[in-house]
C-alpha positions as CSV (number, residue, x, y, z in Angstrom):
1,X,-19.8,-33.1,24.6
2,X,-16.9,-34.4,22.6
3,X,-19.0,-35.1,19.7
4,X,-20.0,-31.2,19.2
5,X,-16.0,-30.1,20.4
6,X,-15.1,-31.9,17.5
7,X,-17.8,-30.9,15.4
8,X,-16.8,-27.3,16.0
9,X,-13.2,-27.9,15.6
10,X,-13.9,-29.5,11.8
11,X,-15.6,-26.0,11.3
12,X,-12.9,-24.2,12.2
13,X,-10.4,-26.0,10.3
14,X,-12.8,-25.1,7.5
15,X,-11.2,-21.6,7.0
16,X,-12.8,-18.2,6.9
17,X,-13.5,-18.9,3.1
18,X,-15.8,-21.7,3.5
19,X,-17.3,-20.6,7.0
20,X,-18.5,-17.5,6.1
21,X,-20.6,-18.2,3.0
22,X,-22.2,-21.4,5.2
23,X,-22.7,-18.9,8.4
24,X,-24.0,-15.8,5.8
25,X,-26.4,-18.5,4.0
26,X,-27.9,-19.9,7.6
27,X,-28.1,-16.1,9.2
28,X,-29.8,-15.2,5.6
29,X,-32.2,-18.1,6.0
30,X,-32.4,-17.1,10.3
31,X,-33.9,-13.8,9.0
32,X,-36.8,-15.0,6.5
33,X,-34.5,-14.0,3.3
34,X,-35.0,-16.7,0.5
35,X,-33.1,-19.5,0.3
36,X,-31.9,-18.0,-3.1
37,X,-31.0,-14.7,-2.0
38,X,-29.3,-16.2,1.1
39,X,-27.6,-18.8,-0.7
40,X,-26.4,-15.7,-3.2
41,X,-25.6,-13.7,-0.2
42,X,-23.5,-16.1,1.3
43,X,-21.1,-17.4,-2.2
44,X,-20.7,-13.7,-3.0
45,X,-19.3,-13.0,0.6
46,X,-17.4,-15.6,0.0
47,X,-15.7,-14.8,-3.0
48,X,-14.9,-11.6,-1.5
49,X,-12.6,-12.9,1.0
50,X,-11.2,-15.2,-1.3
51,X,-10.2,-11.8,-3.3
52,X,-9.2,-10.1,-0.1
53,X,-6.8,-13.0,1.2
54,X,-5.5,-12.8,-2.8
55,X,-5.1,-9.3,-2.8
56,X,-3.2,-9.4,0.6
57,X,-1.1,-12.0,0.1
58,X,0.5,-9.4,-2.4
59,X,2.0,-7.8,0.9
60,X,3.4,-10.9,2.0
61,X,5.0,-11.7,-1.4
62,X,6.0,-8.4,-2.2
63,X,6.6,-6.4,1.3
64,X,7.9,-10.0,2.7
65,X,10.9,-9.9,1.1
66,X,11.6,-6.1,1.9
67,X,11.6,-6.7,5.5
68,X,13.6,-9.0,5.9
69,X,15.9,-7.2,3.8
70,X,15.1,-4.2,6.4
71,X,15.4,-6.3,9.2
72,X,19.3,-6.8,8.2
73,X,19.9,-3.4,7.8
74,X,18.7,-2.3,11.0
75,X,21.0,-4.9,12.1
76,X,18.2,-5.5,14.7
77,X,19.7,-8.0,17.5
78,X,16.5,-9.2,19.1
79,X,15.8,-12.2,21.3
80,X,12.4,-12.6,21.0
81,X,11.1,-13.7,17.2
82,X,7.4,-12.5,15.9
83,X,6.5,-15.4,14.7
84,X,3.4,-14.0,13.1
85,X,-0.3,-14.4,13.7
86,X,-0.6,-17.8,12.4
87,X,1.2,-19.2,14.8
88,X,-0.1,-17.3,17.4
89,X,-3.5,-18.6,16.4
90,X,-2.7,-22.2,15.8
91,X,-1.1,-22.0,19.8
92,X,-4.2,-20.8,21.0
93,X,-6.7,-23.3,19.4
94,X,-4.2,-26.1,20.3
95,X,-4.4,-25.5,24.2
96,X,-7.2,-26.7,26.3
97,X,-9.2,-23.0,26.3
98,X,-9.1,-23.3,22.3
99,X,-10.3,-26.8,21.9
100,X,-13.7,-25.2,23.4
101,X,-13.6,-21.7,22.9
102,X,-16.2,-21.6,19.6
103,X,-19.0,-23.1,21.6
104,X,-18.1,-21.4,25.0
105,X,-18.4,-18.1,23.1
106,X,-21.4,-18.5,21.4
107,X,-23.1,-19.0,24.3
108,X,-21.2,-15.9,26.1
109,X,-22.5,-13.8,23.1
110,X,-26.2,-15.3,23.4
111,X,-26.2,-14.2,26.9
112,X,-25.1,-10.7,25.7
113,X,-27.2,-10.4,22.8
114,X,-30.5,-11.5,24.9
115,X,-29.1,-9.4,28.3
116,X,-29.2,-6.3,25.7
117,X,-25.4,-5.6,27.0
118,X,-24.9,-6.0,22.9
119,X,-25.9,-5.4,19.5
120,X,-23.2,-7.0,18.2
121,X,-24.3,-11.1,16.5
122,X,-20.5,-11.9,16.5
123,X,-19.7,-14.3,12.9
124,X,-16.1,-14.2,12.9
125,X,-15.6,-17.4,14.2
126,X,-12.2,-17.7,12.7
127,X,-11.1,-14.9,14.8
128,X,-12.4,-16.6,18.1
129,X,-8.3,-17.6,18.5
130,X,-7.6,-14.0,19.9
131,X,-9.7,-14.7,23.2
132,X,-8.8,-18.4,23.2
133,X,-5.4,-16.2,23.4
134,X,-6.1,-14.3,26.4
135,X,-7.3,-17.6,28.0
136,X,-4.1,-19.4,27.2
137,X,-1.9,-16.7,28.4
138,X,-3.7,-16.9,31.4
139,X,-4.0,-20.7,31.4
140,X,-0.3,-20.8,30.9
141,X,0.3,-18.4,34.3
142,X,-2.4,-19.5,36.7
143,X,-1.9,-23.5,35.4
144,X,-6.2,-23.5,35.5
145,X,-8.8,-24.0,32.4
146,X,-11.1,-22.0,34.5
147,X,-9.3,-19.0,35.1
148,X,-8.0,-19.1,31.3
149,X,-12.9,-19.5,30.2
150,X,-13.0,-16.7,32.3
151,X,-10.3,-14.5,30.7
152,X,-11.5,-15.5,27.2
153,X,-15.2,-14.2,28.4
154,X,-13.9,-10.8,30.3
155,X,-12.2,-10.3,26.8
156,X,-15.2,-11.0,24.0
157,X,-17.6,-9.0,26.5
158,X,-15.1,-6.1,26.4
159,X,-14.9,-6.3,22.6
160,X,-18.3,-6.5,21.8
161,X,-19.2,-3.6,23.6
162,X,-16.5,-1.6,21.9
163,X,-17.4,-3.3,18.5
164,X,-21.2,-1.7,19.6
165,X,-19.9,1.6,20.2
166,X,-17.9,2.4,17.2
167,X,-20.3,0.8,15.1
168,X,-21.9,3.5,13.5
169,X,-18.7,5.4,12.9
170,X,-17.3,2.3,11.0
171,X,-20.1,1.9,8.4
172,X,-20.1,5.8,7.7
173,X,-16.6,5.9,7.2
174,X,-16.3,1.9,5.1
175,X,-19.6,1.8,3.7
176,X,-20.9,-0.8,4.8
177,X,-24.0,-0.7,6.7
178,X,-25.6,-3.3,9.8
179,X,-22.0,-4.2,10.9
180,X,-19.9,-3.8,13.5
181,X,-16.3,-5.2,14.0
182,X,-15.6,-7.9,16.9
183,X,-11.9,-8.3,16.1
184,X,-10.5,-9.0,19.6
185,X,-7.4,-7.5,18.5
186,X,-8.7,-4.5,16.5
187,X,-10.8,-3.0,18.8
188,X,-8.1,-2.4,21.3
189,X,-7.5,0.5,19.2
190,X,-10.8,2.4,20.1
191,X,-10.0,3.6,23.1
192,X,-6.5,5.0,22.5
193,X,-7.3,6.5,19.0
194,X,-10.2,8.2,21.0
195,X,-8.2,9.5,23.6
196,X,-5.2,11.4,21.1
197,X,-7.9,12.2,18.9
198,X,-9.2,14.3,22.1
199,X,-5.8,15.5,22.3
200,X,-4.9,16.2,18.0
201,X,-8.3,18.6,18.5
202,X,-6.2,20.6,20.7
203,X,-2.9,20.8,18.4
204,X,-3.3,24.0,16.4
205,X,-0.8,22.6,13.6
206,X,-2.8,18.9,14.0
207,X,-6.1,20.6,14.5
208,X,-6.1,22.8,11.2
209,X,-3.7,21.2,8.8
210,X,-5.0,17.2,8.5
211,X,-5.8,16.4,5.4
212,X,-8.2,13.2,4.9
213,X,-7.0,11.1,2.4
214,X,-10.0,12.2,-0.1
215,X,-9.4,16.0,-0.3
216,X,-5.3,15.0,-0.4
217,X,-6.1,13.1,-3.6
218,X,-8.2,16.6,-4.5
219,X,-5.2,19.0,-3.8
220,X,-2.3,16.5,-5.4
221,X,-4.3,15.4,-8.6
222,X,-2.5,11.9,-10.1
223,X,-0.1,11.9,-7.3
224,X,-3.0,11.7,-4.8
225,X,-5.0,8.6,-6.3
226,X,-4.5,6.0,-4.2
227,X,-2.5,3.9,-7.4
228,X,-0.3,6.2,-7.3
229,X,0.6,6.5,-3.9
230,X,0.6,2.8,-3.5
231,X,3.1,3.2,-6.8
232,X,5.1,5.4,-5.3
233,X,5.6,3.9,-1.9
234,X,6.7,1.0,-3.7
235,X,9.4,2.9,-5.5
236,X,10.6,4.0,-1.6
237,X,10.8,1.2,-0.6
238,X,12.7,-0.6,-3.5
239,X,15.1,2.6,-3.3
240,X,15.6,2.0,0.5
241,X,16.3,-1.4,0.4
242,X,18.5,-1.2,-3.0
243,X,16.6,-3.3,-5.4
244,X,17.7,-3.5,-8.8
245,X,15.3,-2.0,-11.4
246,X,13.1,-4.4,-12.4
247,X,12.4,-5.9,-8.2
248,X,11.9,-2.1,-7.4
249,X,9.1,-1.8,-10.6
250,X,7.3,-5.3,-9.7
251,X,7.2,-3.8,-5.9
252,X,6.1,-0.5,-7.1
253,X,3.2,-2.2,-9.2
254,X,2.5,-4.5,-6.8
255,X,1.7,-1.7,-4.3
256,X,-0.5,0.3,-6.7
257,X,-2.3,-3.0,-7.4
258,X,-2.9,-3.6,-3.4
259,X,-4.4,0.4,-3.1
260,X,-6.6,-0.2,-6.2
261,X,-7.6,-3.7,-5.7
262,X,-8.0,-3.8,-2.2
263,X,-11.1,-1.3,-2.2
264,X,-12.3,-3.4,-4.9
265,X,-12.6,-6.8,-2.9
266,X,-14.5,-4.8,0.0
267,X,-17.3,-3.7,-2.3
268,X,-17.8,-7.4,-3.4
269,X,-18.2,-8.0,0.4
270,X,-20.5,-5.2,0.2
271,X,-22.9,-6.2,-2.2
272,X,-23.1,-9.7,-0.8
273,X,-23.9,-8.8,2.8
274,X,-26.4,-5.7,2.1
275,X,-29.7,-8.6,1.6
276,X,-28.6,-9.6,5.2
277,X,-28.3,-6.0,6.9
278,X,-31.6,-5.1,5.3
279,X,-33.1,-8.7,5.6
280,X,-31.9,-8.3,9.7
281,X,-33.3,-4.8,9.7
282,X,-36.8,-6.1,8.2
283,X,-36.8,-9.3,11.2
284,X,-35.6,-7.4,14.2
285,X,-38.3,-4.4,13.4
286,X,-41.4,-6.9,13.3
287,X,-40.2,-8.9,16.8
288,X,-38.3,-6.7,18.4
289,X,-39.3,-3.0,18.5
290,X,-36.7,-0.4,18.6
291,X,-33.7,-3.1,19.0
292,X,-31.1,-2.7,16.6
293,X,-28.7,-5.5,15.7
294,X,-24.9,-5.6,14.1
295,X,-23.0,-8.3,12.4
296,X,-19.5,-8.8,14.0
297,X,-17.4,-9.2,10.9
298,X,-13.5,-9.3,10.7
299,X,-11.3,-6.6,10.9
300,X,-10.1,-7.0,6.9
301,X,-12.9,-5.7,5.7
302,X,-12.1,-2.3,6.6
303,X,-8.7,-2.2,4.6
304,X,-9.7,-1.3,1.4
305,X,-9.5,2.8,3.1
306,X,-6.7,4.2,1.0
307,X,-5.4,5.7,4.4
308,X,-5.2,2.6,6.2
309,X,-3.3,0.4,3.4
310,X,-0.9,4.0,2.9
311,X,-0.4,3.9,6.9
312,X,0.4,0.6,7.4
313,X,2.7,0.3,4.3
314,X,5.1,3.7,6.3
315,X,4.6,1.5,9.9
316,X,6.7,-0.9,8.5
317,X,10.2,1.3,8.8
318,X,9.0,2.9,11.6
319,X,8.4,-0.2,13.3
320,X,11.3,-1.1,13.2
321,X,12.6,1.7,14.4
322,X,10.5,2.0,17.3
323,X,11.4,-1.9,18.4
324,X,15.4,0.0,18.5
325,X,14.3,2.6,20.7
326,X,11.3,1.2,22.5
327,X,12.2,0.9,26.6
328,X,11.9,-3.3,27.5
329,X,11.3,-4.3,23.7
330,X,13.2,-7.8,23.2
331,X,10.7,-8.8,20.0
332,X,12.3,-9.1,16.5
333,X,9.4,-7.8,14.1
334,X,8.9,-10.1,11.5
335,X,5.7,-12.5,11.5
336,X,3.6,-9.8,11.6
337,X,5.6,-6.6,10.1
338,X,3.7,-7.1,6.8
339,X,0.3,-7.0,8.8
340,X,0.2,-3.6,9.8
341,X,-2.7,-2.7,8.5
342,X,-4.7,-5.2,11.0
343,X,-3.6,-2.7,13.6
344,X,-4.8,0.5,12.4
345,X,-8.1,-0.7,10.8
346,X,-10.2,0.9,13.5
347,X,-8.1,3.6,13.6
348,X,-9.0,5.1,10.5
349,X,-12.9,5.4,10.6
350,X,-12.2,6.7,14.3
351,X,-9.7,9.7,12.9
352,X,-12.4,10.3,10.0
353,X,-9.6,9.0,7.5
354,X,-7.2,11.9,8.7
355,X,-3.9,10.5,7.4
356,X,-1.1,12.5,10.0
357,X,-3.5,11.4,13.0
358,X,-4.0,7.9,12.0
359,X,0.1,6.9,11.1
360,X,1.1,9.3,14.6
361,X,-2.0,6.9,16.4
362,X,-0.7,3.8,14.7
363,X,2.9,4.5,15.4
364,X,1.9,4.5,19.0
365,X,0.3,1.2,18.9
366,X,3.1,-0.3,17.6
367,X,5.1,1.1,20.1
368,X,2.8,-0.6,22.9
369,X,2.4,-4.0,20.7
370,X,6.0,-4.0,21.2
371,X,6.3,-4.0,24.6
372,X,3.3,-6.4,25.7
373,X,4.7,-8.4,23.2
374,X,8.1,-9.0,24.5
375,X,6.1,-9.0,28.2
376,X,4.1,-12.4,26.8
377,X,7.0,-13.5,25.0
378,X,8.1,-16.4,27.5
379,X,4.6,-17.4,28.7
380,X,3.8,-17.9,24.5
381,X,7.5,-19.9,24.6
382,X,5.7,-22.2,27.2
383,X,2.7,-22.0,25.6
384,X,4.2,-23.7,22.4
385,X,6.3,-25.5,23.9
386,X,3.7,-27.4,25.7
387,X,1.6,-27.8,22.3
388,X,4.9,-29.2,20.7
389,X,4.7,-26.1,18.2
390,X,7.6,-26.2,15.6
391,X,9.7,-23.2,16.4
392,X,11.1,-20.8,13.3
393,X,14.5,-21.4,12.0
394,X,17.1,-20.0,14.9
395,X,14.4,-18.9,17.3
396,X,14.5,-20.4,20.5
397,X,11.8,-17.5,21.9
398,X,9.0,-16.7,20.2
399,X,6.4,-14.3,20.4
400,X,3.4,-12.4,18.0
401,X,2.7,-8.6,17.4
402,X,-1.0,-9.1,16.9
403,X,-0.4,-10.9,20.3
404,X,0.6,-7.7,21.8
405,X,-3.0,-6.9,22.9
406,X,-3.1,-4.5,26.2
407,X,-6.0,-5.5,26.7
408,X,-4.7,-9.3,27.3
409,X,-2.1,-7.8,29.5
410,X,-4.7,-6.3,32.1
411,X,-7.2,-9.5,32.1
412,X,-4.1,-12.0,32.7
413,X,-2.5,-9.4,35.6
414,X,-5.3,-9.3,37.4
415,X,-6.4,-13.1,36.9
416,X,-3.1,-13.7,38.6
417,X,-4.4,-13.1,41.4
418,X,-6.7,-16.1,41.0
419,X,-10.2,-16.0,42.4
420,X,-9.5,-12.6,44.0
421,X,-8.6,-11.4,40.8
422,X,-11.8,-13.1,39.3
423,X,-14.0,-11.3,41.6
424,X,-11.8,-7.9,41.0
425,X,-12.4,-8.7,37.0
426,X,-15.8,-9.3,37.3
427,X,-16.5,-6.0,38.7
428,X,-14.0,-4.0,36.2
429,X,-16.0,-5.9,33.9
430,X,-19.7,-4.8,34.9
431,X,-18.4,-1.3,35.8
432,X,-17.3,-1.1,32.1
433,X,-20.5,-1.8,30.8
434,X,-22.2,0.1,33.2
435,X,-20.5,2.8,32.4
436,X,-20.3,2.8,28.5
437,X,-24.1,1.3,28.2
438,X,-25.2,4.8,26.7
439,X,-22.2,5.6,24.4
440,X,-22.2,5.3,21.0
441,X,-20.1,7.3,18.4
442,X,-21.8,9.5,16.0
443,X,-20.9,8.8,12.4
């Protein structure tokens, strides 16, 4: 056993970059594609996250800087520091729930996948750390590795079924077909974005007057290519925060280089995993009549939508607004300020790439990442504390936006109740995918 927990640890430590060409090339060969094709597959996926982590470290360069700057002039006097996804991540693969929380839910999604409660073949093993999350949290408040498996399992079932049901609504809307996304954080979205988008249908002034970001860019010529706007929210910003001229130009460029390039890197993505949709398609149809399958991919690949890079460039001010005037918020947004547009990914296939619903949507999300972050803020103290993690410059708190995750919230209050609460999460568990075993959203 401790021979494969480290085996799987070395393959996490490998990176998304080098796991997901090795994992695209083995699924290729899984589904009868040639070792050529599936070898081609798998590099070209591969260089299209190393563009996509190039193209998005432009917003931590460039937007970085800005919010810090923005931070300051709030004059934001927080307790609590976001100290960003990566160190939310390396916390929850250093506890005991992470050091086996690749294997443990491979096999959870095995028993899904051959149970039919899923469609979903869930890749992203980077992105494991958000239920090894949820189990630490709950590690960290019940003191037991078994209550803190069982959260991480209530947590990946949940999102695999909600990866499943907006499935087809994602590859209309990205382009991408045979995928689905198992982002334990992402999905977390679905079910609030469905709910206002319920409510925005009966808005008259919301109902009539949303404008996708396509027929914007038809109605405002130059000014609505996404370039431009990227350009032009750069030049905002630079103004706000009282660059000089040539800071405010580079940020300006480096925007409209991020809404032109961005797109870009998804099509390379594209191109290298249609041979495995179609080569999946081809399998599942010869053993396994009338099932459908999905590849759980990462979030990032929906961000090249020119409404979801504009939205979560604005939810940066209004951010930090909202952690001002937000009732019980004690997080200072900073980690994970220039991440925004992890939070709204979903959000923008969901809302048909409607630009006023998806920033009003994503400025409530924010609003509620605010205040389950501050909630988790001392159990991830603890948490690090106990893995000896080296605490940001001046922070003696700590906590993560992309940790604010209501979802994690519900799973660890009713796992405080121990085995009670296991029973009780067991059946809200079942009765979930009971209930949504039939729903699907039409693209």
């Amino acid at each position: 056993m401790d021979i494969i927990l480290k085996a799987f640890n070395y393959i996490s430590d490998l990176g998304a970059t080098v796991m997901m060409p090795i994992i695209i090339l083995i699924i290729g060969l899984l589904f009868q594609l040639s070792f050529s094709k599936a070898l081609k597959a798998g590099v070209t996926v591969g260089v299209g996250f190393i563009g996509l982590n190039l193209v998005l470290s432009l917003i931590w360069d460039s937007v970085g800087p800005v919010t810090k700057i923005l931070v300051d002039k709030f004059h934001l006097k927080l307790s609590v520091v976001d100290a960003g996804w990566p160190a939310a991540a390396g916390l929850a693969f250093a506890t005991k729930v992470g050091a086996v929380i690749i294997p443990f839910i491979i096999v959870v999604n095995l028993l899904m996948l051959v149970s039919k409660q899923t469609k979903t073949v869930d890749i992203d093993i980077w992105n494991y750390w958000h239920f090894a999350f949820t189990g630490a949290i709950v590690m960290t408040l019940t003191d037991s590795l078994v209550f803190g498996l069982i959260a991480a399992a209530a947590h990946c079932i949940v999102t695999l079924r909600l990866a499943d049901i907006s499935a087809e609504k994602v590859q209309k809307e990205i382009g991408i077909p045979g995928i689905s996304i198992a982002h334990g954080s992402a999905v977390t979205a679905i079910p609030i974005t469905l709910l206002l988008d319920k409510l925005y249908d009966l808005i008259p002034g919301l109902k009539h007057s949303d404008k996708k970001s396509s027929s914007l860019q038809q109605k405002l010529g130059i000014l609505g290519e996404p370039m431009i706007i990227g350009l032009l929210l750069g030049v905002i910003l630079g103004i706000i925060v009282q660059y000089d001229f040539k800071k405010t130009g580079e940020l300006a460029i480096s925007m409209g280089a991020l809404m032109l390039l961005l797109p870009r890197m998804v099509k390379v993505i594209m191109e290298g995993l249609i041979p495995i949709s179609e080569g999946a398609k081809d399998f599942m149809s010869k053993r396994f009549k009338g099932s459908e399958f999905y590849i759980g991919l990462d979030s990032a690949v929906t961000l090249g939508h020119p409404t979801t890079i504009t939205v979560s460039i604005l939810l940066i001010p209004i951010t930090l607004i909202l952690a001002m005037i937000v009732p019980m918020n004690t997080t200072l947004p900073f980690g994970d300020l220039a991440a925004t547009a992890f939070f709204v990914a979903l959000v923008t296939p969901l809302h048909r790439g409607h630009l006023i619903r998806t920033l009003i949507t994503g400025t409530v999300i924010m609003a509620i990442v605010l205040m389950v972050a501050s909630y988790f803020g001392p159990m991830i103290t603890e948490t690090a504390v106990n893995t000896g993690f080296k605490f940001p410059e001046g922070a003696s708190k700590i906590t993560a936006l992309t940790g604010g995750n209501w979802l994690a919230f519900i799973i660890s209050q009713v796992l405080n109740w121990k085995w009670i609460g296991a029973l009780l999460l067991a059946i809200l568990t079942g009765g979930f995918l009971f209930f949504t075993r039939k729903t699907k959203l039409k693209a």
